[in-house]
C-alpha positions in Angstrom: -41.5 2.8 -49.7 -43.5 1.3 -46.9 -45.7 -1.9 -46.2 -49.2 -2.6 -46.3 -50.7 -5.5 -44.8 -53.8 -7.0 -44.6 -55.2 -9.6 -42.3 -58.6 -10.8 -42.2 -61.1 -13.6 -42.5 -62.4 -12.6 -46.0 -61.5 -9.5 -48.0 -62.0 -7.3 -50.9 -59.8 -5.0 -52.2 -60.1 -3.2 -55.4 -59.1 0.4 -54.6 -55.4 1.4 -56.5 -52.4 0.6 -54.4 -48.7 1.9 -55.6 -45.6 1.2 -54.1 -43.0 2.4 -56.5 -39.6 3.9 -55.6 -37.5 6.7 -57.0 -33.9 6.3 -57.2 -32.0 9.5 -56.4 -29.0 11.0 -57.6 -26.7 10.4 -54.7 -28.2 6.5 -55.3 -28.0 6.6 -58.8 -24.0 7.3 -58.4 -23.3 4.6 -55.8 -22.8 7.5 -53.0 -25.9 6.3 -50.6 -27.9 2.7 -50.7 -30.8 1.9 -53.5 -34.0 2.8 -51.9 -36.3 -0.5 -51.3 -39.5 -1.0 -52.5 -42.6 -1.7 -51.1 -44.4 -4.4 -49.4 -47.8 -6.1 -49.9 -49.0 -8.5 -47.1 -52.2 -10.5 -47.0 -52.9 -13.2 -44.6 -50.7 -14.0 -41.8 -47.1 -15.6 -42.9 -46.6 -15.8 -38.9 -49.2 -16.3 -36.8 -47.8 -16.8 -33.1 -45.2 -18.8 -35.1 -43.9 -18.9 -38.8 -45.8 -20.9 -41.5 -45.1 -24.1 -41.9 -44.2 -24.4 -37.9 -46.2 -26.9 -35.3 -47.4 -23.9 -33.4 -48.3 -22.2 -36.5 -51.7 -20.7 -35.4 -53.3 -20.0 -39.5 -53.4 -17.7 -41.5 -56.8 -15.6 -40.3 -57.6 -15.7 -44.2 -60.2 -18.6 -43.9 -61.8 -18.2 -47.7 -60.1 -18.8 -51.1 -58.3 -16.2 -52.1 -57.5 -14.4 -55.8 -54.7 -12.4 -56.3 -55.9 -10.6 -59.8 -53.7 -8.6 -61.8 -54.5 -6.0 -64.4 -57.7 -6.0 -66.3 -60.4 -5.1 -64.4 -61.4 -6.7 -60.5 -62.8 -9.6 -60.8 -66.9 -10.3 -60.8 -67.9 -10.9 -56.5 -69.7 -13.9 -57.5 -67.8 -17.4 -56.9 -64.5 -16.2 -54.8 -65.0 -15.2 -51.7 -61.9 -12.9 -51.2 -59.7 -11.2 -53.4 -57.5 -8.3 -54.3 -57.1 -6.9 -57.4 -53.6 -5.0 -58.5 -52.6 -3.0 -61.0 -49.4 -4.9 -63.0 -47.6 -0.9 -62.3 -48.1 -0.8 -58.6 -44.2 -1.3 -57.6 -44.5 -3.8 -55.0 -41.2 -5.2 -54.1 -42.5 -8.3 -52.5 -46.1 -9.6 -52.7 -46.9 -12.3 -50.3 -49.8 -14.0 -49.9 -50.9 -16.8 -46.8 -54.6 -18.4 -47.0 -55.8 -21.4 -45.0 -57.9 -22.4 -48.0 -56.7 -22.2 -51.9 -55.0 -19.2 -53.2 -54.8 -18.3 -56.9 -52.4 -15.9 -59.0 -54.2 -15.0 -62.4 -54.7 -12.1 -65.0 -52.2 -10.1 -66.3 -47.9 -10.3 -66.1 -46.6 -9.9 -62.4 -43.6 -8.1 -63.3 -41.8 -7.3 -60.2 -39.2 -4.7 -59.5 -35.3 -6.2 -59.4 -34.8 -8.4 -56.8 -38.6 -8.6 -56.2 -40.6 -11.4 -54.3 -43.5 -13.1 -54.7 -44.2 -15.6 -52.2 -48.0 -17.6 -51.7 -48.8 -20.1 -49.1 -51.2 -21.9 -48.2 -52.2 -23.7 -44.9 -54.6 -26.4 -46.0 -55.6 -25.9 -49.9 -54.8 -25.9 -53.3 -52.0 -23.2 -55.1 -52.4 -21.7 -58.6 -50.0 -19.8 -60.5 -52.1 -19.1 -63.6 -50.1 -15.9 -64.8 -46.5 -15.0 -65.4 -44.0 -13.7 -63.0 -41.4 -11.8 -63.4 -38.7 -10.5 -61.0 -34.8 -10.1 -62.5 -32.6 -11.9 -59.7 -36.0 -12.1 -57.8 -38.0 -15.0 -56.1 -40.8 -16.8 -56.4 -42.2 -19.4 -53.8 -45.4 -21.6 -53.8 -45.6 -23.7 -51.0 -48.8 -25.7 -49.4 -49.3 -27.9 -46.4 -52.3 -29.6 -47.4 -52.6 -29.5 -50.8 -51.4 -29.1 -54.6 -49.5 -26.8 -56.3 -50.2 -26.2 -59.9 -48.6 -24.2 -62.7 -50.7 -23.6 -65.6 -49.9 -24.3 -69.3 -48.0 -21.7 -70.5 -47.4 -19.4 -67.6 -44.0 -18.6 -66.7 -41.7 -17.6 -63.8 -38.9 -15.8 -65.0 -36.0 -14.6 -62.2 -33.6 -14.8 -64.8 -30.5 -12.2 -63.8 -29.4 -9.9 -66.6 -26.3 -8.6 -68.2 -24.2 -6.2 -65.7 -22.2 -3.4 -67.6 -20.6 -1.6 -64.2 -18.7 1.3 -66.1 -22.4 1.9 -68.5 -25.1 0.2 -65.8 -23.2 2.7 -62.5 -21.9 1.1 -59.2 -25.0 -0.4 -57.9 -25.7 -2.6 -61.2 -23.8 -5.5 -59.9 -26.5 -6.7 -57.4 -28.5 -8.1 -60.0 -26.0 -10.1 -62.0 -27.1 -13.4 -60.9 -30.4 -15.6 -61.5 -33.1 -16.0 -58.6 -34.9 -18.5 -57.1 -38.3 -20.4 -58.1 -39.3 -22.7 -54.6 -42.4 -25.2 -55.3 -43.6 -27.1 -52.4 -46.8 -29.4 -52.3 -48.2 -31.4 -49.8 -49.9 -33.9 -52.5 -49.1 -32.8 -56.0 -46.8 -30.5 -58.2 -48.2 -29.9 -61.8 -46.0 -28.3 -64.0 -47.8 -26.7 -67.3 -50.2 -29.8 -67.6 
C-alpha cells in the first residue's frame, strides 16, 4: 500500500481514506515477503530536522488537531483541524505532529499487526481518549511543551499473540512478541485519572 501525507497550517479531512493490504498466495506460504501496509502522515515529524531536534523547524500544523475515529466527523465548531477515519481504513502507521494540542478520540484504533501509532506535539497538550490496538505494534505520545494524558478507561494494547508456525504458516512468527507503548511529557503524564 502507499502513503498519504498531509501538511498544512489547518485542515479538514472527512472524505474516506483506505489503506488495506491483501496478502497473496506466494506470501501467504512464506515464498515472497508480507506486503506492508499503508501510511497516514499529518503534520511534519521532520521539518528541516527530526522532532524533538534543536533545528527542528515545527510542524506547519499551527491549530489543535483531532484525530476522530468512527462515528461520524466531528461538528466544525470548537477544533480548528481535524481528520476524521474510519476504524476499517488499514493504516499501518498513523502519525500525527501538531505545534499546538493533538487529541485521539471516538471509536477503537485497531491497527493492522505490527502497526504504529505515533502523535507529537511541539508546544501543547496530548490526549489519547480512545483505545489502541496494534498486536506487536507501537504506540508513542510524546510532547515538548506540554502534558500527556490518558483518559479513564482507554487502553493501549500491543500485546503479541500466540504463534502456532505449523497452523499460523511461515510468516506467523513475526508477531510473537509484545510492542511498545512510549509516553513522553514535557510537564505532566496522567494515566486514567
Amino acid at each position: 500500500a502507499g502513503a498519504i501525507s498531509l501538511v498544512a497550517p489547518q485542515l479538514r479531512v472527512d472524505g474516506r481514506l483506505a489503506a488495506g493490504a491483501t496478502v497473496g498466495a506466494r506470501q501467504a506460504a512464506g515464498l515472497d515477503a508480507m506486503p506492508s501496509h499503508g501510511t497516514l502522515a499529518v503534520g511534519a515529524a521532520t521539518h528541516f530536522a527530526p522532532f524533538g531536534s534543536n533545528s527542528y523547524a515545527g510542524a506547519v500544523l499551527r491549530d489543535d488537531f483531532l484525530l476522530a475515529v468512527g462515528g461520524s466527523a466531528p461538528a466544525a465548531d470548537g477544533v480548528p483541524s481535524w481528520l476524521w477515519l474510519r476504524p476499517d481504513a488499514g493504516f499501518g502507521q498513523v502519525s500525527v505532529a501538531g505545534d499546538a494540542d493533538v487529541r485521539l478520540t471516538g471509536d477503537a484504533l485497531r491497527l493492522p499487526l505490527q502497526g504504529s501509532l505515533t502523535l507529537l506535539s511541539r508546544f501543547g497538550d496530548l490526549a489519547l481518549d480512545a483505545d489502541v490496538a496494534a498486536v506487536a505494534g507501537s504506540v508513542t505520545a510524546r510532547t515538548l511543551g506540554g502534558d500527556v494524558a490518558l483518559a479513564a478507561g482507554a487502553t493501549l494494547d500491543v500485546s503479541g499473540r500466540l504463534v502456532n508456525a505449523w497452523r499460523d504458516g511461515p510468516q506467523a512468527g513475526a508477531a510473537a512478541t509484545g510492542g511498545s507503548v512510549a509516553l513522553t511529557a514535557l510537564d505532566r503524564l496522567s494515566l486514567g485519572e
